[in-house]
C-alpha positions in Angstrom: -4.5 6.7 55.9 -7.3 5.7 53.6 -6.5 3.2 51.1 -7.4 3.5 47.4 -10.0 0.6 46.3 -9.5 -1.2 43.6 -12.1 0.3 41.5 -10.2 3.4 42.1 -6.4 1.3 41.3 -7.9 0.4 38.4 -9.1 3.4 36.7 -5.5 5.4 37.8 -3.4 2.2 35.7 -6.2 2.9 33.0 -4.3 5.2 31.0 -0.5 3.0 31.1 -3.0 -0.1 30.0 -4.6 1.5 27.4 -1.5 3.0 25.6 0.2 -0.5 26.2 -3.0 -1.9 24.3 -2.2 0.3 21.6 0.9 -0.1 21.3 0.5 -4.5 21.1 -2.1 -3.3 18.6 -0.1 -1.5 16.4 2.7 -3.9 16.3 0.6 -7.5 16.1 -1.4 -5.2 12.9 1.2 -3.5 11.4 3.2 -6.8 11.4 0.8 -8.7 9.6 2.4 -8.4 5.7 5.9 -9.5 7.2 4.0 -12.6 8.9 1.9 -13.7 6.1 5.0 -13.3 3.7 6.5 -15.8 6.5 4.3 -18.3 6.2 3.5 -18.3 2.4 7.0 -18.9 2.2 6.9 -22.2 3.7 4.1 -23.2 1.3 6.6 -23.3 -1.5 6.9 -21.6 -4.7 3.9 -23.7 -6.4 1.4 -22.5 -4.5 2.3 -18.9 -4.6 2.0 -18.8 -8.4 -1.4 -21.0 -8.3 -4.6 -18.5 -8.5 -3.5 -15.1 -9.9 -4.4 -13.4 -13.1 -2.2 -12.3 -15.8 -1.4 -8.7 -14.1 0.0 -7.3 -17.2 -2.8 -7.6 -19.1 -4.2 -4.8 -16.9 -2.0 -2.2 -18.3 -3.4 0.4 -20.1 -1.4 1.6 -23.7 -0.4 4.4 -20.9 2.1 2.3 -19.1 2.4 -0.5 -22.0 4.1 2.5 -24.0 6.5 4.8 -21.7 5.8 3.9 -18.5 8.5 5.7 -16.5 9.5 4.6 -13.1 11.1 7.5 -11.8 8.1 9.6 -12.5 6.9 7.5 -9.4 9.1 9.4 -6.9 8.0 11.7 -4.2 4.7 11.5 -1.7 1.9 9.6 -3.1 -1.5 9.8 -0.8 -3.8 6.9 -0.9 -7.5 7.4 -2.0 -9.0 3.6 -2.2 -8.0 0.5 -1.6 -8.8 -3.3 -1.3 -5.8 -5.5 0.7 -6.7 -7.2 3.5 -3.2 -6.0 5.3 -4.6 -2.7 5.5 -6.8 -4.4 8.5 -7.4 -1.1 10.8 -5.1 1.1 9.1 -5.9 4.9 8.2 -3.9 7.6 6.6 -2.0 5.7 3.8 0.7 7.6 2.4 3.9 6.3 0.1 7.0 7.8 -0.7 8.3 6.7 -4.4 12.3 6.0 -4.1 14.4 4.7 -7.4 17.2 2.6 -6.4 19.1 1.5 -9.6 15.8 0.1 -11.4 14.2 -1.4 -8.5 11.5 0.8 -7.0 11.6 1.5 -3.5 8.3 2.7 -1.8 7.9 3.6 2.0 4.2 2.8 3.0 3.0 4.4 5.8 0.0 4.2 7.9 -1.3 4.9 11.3 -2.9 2.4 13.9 -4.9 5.0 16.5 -2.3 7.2 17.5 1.0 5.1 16.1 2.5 5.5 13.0 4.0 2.4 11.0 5.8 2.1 7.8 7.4 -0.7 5.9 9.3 -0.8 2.9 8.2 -2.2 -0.5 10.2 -3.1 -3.0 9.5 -3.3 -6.5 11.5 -5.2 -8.7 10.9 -5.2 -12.5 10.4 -8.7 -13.7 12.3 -11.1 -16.1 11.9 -10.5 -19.1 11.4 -6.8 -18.4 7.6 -5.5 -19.0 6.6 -1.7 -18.8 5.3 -1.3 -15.2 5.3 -4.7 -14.0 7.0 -6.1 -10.8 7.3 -8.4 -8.5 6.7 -6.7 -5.2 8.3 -8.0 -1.8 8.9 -6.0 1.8 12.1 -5.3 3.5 10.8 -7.4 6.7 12.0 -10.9 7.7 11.0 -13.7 5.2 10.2 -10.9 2.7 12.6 -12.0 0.1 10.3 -15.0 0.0 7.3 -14.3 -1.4 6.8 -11.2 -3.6 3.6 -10.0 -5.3 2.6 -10.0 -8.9 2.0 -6.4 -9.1 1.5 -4.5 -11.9 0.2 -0.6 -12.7 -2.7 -0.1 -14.0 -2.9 3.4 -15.2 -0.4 6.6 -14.7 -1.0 10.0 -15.7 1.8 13.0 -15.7 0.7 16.2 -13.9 2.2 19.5 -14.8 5.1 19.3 -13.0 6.8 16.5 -14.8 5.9 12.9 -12.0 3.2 11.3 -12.4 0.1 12.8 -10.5 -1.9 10.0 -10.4 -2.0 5.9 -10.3 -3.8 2.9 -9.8 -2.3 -0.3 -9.8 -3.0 -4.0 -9.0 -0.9 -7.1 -6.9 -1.7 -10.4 -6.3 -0.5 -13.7 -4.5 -1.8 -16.7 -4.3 -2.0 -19.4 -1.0 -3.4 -23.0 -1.7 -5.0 -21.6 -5.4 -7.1 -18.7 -3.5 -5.7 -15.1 -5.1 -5.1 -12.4 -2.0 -5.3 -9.2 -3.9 -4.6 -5.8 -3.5 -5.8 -2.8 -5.6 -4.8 0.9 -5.1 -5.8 4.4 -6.2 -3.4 7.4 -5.4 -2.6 10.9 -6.2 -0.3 13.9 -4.8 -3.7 15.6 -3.3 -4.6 15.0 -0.2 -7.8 16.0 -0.7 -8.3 14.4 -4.4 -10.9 15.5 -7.0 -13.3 12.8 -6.1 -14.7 13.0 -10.3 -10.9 12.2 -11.1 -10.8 9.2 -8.2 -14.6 7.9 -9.9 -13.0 8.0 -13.4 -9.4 6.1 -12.3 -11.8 3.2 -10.7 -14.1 3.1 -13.9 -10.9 2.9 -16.3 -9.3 0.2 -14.0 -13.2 -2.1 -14.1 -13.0 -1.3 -18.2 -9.6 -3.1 -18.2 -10.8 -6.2 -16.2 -9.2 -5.5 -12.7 -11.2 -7.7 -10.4 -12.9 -5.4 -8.0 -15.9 -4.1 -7.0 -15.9 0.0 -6.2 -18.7 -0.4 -3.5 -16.1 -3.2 -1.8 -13.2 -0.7 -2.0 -11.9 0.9 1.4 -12.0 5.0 1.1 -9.3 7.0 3.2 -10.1 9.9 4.3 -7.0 12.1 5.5 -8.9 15.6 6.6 -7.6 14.1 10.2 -4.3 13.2 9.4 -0.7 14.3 9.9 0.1 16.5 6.9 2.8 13.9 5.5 6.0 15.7 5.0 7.0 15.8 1.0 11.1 15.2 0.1 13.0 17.7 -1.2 13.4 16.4 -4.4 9.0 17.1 -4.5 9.4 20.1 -2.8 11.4 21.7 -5.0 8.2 21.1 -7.5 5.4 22.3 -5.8 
């Protein structure tokens, strides 16, 4: 019987490679927050507050005024970002949960073909400010390190939630900020005018970014993200 060379062995484990590849991908990527949380941990408390701005002095009189948190609930789709976690990730979406008065916030994304999500958690800080947390993850050493985060901007659609948001996080390791900066809305496909003018309100109230240094998603090849009930009822 002829044998099979191993140019031909090769290409036949190919596809079982590749799809392990993906797969070590995905988790070694999608891992990344819970590791760098990890280790920031062990750099102590000092160094996490060095480096980072005042984030409440982002706010606009928006959220400084009636900022709501459970307007926040339902599917939010991710328009542009900066945060280094988001390495190779496509097709951000979150889903807004309100546990007590901590906000909950699934964030999902998709490596190639595999979908990861963690959870955020968002807990208001001491003394309570309008729309200002301290943001940690529900992964291993999580509890550790948590985010200055704080949202920017909201605006209420016509169904009653919010429709739109931009909002800004930061930590700090040995005095150098790691930031993050989002924009979402409910579209997937956003009115890119209304994206242009959240990034332009966001610059006019100092958040440190640059719009030509912002990631753009782009979800026209995307899963359509399925809304909860409590949204669906809405729309």
């Amino acid at each position: 019987l002829a044998q099979a060379s191993p140019a031909q062995t090769s290409k036949q484990a190919s596809p079982t490679s590749h799809r392990a590849s993906m797969d070590g991908c995905a988790m070694t990527v999608g891992r990344l927050s819970s590791f760098l949380s990890l280790v920031l941990s062990l750099l102590g408390p000092r160094l996490v507050d060095a480096g980072c701005p005042d984030v409440a002095s982002f706010r606009t009189e928006a959220v400084i005024s009636s900022f709501d948190p459970a307007l926040v609930k339902g599917l939010w789709y991710e328009h542009r970002y900066k945060d280094p976690a988001q390495a190779l990730a496509s097709c951000q979406t979150m889903n807004g949960t309100l546990n007590g008065n901590i906000l909950e916030i699934d964030f999902s994304v998709r490596y190639g073909l595999i979908p990861f999500t963690i959870q955020e958690i968002y807990t208001p800080v001491d003394p309570p400010q309008p729309g200002v947390y301290s943001k940690g993850v529900n992964e291993p050493g999580g509890q550790f390190v948590k985010l200055q985060t704080a949202f920017v901007d909201v605006k209420v659609g016509a169904h009653g939630l919010y429709e739109q948001f931009s909002m800004y996080s930061c930590i700090s390791a040995l005095g150098f900020p790691v930031e993050e900066v989002i924009f979402a809305t409910r579209s997937r496909v956003p009115d890119e005018a209304e994206v242009d003018q959240m990034m332009q309100l966001a610059l006019k109230q100092g958040v440190p970014f640059k719009v030509e240094s912002l990631s753009k998603v782009d979800h026209s090849k995307c899963p359509t993200a399925a809304a909860p009930a409590a949204l669906s009822l809405l729309v």
